[in-house]
C-alpha positions in Angstrom: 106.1 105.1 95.4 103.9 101.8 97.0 105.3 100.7 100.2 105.0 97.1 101.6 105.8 95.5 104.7 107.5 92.1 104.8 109.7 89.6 102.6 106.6 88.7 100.6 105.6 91.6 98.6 109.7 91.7 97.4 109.7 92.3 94.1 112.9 92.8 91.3 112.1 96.6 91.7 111.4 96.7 95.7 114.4 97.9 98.4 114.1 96.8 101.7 115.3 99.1 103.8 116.8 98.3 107.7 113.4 98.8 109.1 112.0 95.7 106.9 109.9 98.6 104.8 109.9 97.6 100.6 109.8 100.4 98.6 109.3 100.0 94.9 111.7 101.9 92.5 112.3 101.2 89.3 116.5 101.1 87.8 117.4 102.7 85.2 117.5 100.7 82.2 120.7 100.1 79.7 119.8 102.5 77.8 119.4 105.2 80.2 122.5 104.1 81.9 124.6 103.9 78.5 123.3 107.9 77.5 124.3 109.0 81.1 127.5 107.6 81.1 128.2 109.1 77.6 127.6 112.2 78.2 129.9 112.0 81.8 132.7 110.8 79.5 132.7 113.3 77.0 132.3 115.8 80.1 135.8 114.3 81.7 137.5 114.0 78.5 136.9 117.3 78.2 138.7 118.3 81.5 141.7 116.0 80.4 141.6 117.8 77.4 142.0 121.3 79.4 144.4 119.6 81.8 146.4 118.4 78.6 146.7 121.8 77.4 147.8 123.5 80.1 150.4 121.1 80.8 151.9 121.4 77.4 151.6 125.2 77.9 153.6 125.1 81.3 156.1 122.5 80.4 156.7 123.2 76.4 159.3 120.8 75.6 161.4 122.1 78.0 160.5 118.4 80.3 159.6 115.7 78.6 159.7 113.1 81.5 158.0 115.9 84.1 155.1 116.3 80.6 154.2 112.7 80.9 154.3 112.0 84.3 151.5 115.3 84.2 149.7 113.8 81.9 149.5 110.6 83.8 148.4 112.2 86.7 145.9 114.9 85.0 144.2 111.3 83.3 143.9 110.0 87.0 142.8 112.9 88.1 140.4 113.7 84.8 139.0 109.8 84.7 139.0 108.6 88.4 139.2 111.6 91.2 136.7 113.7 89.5 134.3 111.3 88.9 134.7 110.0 92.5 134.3 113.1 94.0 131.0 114.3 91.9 129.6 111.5 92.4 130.3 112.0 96.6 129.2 115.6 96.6 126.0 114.9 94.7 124.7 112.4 96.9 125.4 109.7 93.3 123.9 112.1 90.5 126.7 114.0 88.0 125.8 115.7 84.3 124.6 112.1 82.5 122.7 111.4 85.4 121.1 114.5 85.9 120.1 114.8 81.8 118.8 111.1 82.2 117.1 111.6 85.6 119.2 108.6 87.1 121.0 109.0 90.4 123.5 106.4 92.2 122.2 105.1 95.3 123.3 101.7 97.6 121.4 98.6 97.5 119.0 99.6 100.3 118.3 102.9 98.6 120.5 105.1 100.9 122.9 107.6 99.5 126.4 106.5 98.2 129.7 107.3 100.4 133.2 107.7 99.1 133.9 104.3 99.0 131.3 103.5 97.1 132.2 106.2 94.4 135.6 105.1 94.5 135.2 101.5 94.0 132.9 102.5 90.8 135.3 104.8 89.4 138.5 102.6 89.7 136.5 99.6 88.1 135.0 102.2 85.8 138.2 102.9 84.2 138.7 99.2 82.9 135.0 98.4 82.0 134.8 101.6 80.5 137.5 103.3 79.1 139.5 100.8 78.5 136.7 98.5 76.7 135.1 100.9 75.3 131.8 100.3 77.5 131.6 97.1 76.4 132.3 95.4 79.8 129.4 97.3 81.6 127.4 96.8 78.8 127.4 93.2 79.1 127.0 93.2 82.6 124.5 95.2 82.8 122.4 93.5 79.8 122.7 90.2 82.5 121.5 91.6 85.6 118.3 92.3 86.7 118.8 95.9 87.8 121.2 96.5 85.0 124.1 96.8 87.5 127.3 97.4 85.4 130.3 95.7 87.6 131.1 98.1 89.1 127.9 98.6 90.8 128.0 95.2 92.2 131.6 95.3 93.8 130.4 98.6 95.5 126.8 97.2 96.4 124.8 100.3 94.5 122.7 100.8 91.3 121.4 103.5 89.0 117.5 104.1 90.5 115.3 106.1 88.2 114.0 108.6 89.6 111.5 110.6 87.2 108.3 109.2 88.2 105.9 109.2 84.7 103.2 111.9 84.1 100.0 111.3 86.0 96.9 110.9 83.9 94.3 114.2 83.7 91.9 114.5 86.3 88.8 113.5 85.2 85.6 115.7 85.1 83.0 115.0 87.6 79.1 115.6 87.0 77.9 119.0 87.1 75.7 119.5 90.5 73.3 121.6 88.0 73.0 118.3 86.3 72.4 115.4 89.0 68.6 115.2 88.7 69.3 115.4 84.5 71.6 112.6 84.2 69.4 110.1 86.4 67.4 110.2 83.6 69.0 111.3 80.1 69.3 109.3 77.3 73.2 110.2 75.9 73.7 107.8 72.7 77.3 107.0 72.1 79.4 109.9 70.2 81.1 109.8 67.3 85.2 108.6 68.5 85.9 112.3 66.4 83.4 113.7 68.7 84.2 112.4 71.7 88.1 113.3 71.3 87.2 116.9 70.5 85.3 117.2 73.4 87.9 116.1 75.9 90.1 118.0 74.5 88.4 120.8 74.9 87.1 120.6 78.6 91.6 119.8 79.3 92.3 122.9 77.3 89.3 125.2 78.0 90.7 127.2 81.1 93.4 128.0 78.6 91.8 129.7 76.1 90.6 133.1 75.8 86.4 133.9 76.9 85.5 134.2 73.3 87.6 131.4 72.2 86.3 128.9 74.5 82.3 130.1 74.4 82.5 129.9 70.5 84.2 126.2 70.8 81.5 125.0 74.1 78.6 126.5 71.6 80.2 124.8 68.6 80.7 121.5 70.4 77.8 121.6 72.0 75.4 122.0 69.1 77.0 118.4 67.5 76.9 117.1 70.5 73.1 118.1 71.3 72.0 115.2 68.6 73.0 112.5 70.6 71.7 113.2 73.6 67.5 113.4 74.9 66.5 115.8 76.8 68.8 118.7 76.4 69.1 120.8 79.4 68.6 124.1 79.8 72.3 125.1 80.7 75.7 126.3 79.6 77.2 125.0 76.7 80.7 124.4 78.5 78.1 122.9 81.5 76.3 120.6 79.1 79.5 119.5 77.5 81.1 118.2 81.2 78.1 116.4 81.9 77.7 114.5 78.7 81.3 113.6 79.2 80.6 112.6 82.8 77.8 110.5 81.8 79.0 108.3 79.0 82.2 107.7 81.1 80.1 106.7 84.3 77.9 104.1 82.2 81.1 102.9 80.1 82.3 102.0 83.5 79.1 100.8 84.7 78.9 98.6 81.6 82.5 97.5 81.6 82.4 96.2 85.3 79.0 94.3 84.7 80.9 92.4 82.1 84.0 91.4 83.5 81.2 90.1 86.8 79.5 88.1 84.1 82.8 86.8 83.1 84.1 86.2 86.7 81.0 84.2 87.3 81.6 82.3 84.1 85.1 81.4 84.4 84.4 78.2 87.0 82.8 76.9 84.2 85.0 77.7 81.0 88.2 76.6 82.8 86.4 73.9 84.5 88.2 69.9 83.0 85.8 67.3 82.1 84.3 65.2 85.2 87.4 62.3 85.8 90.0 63.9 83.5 93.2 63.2 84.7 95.1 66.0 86.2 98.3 66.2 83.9 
């Protein structure tokens, strides 16, 4: 999470927060939103359904006015209380949100209170239930955090919290190998190659000894062609720092050409001497 101080590094995904502090979040999208809410609905139907059960068990049709005024009240309670109070216990998160990693939280990214969870639950019931999700839907297809309307009478949104996976590590020369690569010739592998070995030094602390020495010795013998002198080490060893090198002088070669182009661009993007600006 990148924070930033001040109104000018506000983004659509930054919170500022009372101390002036933007954080960057990212909402949850419609489609995030719509599976979440899905899956709460079926889970409070399902407690109507229970309630409506036991209601026809105690009553029969002994009552039939005491039946549905039970009814009416287990659908308030079923529809509107519980959601309120999950969503006030858990700080905004309940079943969908938990399976979609979303949670509820105000505009300034603190945690909901019960008003706030009672505002989205009574609106919830018409934008909902009663269309079907096709109220929030729209709402939340025209606004930039995908804020359902209920969300914006009660001044919160759904924040998305998994963060995504961070890339591997990468592999650093071998120490071994520092006087070796100054001066090695490594051609460029085969893509085939060069994916197989990757894998392998991710995987290798995975495998079994013998697995991984027959793979390094295997690897390393294809590998071996491409690359003058060959060093007197490992395989595993020799594999790393082939790996190392290629990627440092990709690099190396990759930032030489975007300065070329950086010190070309005045030039290509440059108008004609006296034409008009337009």
């Amino acid at each position: 999470m990148s924070v930033a101080h001040g109104d000018d590094a506000r983004g659509d995904h930054e919170v500022v927060t009372g101390e002036a502090v933007a954080l960057d979040v990212r909402p949850a999208s419609v489609i995030l939103r719509g599976a979440g809410t899905i899956i709460d609905c079926v889970a409070y139907l399902a407690i109507f359904l229970v309630v409506f059960l036991g209601i026809g068990w105690l009553t029969g049709d002994t009552d039939s006015a005491l039946a549905r005024a039970l009814l009416i009240a287990g659908l308030v309670f079923s529809i509107l209380i519980v959601p309120m109070v999950v969503e006030t216990a858990t700080a905004g998160r309940s079943l969908g949100k938990l399976a979609v990693g979303a949670r509820i939280v105000r505009d300034d990214g603190g945690a909901i209170r019960l008003r706030h969870a009672f505002i989205r639950a009574l609106v919830g019931v018409i934008e909902i239930y009663l269309t079907i999700g096709g109220l929030a839907v729209m709402t939340a297809l025209l606004n930039g955090r995908s804020k359902r309307l209920g969300d914006i009478l009660a001044g919160t949104y759904s924040q998305h919290e998994r963060v995504p996976r961070l890339p591997p590590a990468a592999f650093g020369l071998p120490v071994q190998l520092a006087a070796w690569a100054e001066t090695v010739d490594v051609a460029p592998l085969p893509d085939r190659l060069s994916r197989r070995v990757a894998q392998f030094l991710l995987q290798a602390s995975k495998m079994t000894p013998a697995t991984r020495s027959r793979l390094a010795s295997s690897l390393a013998a294809e590998a071996s062609v491409f690359v003058s002198p060959v060093p007197d080490v490992p395989a595993e060893v020799f594999l790393a720092g082939v790996a190392a090198v290629r990627r440092d002088r990709e690099h190396a070669g990759l930032m030489l050409q975007r300065a070329r182009l950086e010190r070309l661009k005045p030039v290509l993007t440059a108008r004609p001497h006296h034409f008009p600006e337009r």
